[in-house]
C-alpha positions as CSV (number, residue, x, y, z in Angstrom):
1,X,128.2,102.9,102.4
2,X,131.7,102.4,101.1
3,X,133.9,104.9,98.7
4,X,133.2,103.4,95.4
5,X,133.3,105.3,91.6
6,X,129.9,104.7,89.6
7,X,130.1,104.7,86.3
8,X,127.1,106.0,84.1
9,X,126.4,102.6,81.7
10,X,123.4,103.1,79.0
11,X,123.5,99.8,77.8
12,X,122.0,99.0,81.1
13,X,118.9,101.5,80.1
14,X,115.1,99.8,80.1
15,X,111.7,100.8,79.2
16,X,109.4,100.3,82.3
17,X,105.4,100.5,81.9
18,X,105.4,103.8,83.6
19,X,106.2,104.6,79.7
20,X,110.0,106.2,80.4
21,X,113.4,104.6,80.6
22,X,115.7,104.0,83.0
23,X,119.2,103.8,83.9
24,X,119.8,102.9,87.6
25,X,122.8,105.2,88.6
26,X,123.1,104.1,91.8
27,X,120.5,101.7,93.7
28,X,122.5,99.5,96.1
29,X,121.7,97.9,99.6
30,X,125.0,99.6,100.7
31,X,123.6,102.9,100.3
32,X,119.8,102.7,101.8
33,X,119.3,105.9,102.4
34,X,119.7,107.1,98.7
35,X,119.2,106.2,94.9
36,X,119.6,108.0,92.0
37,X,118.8,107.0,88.4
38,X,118.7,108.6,85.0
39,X,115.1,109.1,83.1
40,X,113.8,109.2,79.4
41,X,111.0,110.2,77.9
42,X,110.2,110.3,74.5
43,X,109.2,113.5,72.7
44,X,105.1,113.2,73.1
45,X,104.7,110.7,76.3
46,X,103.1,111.4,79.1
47,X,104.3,108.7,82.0
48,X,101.4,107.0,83.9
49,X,100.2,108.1,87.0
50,X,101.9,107.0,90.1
51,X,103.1,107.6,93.6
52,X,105.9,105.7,95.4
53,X,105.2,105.0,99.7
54,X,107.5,105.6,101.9
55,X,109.5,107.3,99.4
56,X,110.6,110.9,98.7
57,X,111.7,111.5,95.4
58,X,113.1,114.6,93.5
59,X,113.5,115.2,89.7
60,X,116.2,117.5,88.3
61,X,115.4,118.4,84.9
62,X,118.6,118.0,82.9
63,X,117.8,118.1,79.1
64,X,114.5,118.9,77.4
65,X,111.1,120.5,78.2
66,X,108.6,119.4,80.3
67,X,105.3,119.3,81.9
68,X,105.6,118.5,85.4
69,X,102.2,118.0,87.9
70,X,102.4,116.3,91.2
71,X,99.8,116.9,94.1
72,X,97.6,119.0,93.5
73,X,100.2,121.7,92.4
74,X,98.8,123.2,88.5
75,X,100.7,121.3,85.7
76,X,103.9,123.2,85.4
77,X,106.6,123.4,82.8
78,X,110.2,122.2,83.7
79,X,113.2,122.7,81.8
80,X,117.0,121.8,82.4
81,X,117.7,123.1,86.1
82,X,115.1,122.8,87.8
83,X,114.4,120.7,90.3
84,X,110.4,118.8,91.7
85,X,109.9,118.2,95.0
86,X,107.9,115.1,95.6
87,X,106.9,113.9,98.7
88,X,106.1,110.2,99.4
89,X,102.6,109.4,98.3
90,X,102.0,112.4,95.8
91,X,100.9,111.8,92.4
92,X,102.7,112.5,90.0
93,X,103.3,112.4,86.4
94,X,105.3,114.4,83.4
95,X,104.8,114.7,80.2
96,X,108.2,115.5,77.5
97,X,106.1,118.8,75.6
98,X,109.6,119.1,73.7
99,X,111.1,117.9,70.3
100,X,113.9,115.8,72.0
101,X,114.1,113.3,74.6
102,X,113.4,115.0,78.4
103,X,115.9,113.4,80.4
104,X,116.2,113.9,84.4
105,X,117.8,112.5,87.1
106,X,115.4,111.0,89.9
107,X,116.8,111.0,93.1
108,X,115.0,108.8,96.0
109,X,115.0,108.6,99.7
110,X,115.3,106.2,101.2
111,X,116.7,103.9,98.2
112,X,113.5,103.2,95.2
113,X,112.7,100.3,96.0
114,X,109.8,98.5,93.5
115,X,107.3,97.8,96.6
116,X,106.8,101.2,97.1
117,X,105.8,101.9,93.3
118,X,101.9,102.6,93.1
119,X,100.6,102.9,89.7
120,X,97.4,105.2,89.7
121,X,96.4,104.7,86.2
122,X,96.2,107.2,83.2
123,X,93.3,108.9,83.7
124,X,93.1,111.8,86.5
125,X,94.2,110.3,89.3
């Protein structure tokens, strides 16, 4: 890694199938070992199913309300300061139980890398 300023752009910002969007933060071959990127979800959605490989990840909950399961932990609400623990190959999903957009950072070890993305579906994985 080298010192380098990162500037938040959300013109950059996509939809994904996973049914949230994302802005990539910071997700750069110079920095394996880490990415961050900023998540959407619209007031209402539930995001599909999934689990990454390899991958650790961790949400901290900046705006909004939420309802957070992963593993087989019971479906908890999340609201701005919290933070999820997800380790690699835990399902996971969240569902924005608010009027506004739930936004949160997810932050990946090493680096999210699409490969390790595992869509489960939408039913009860």
């Amino acid at each position: 890694m080298r010192a380098e300023i990162r500037r938040q752009d959300l013109g950059k910002e996509f939809y994904t199938e996973e049914r949230c969007f994302i802005t990539e933060l910071s997700n750069i071959e110079g920095d394996p070992d880490v990415s961050i990127a900023r998540a959407r979800v619209e007031p209402g959605v539930t995001t599909r199913w999934h689990r990454l490989r390899d991958t650790a990840e961790r949400y901290v909950i900046l705006s909004g309300a939420g309802l957070m399961e992963v593993g087989d932990l019971p479906a908890t609400e999340v609201g701005p300061g919290d933070v999820v623990l997800i380790p690699p190959l835990e399902r996971q999903r969240i569902t924005n139980i608010g009027g506004e957009h739930l936004i949160f950072l997810a932050i990946c070890s090493p680096r999210f890398r699409p490969e390790a993305y595992e869509d489960l579906g939408e039913g009860d994985a």
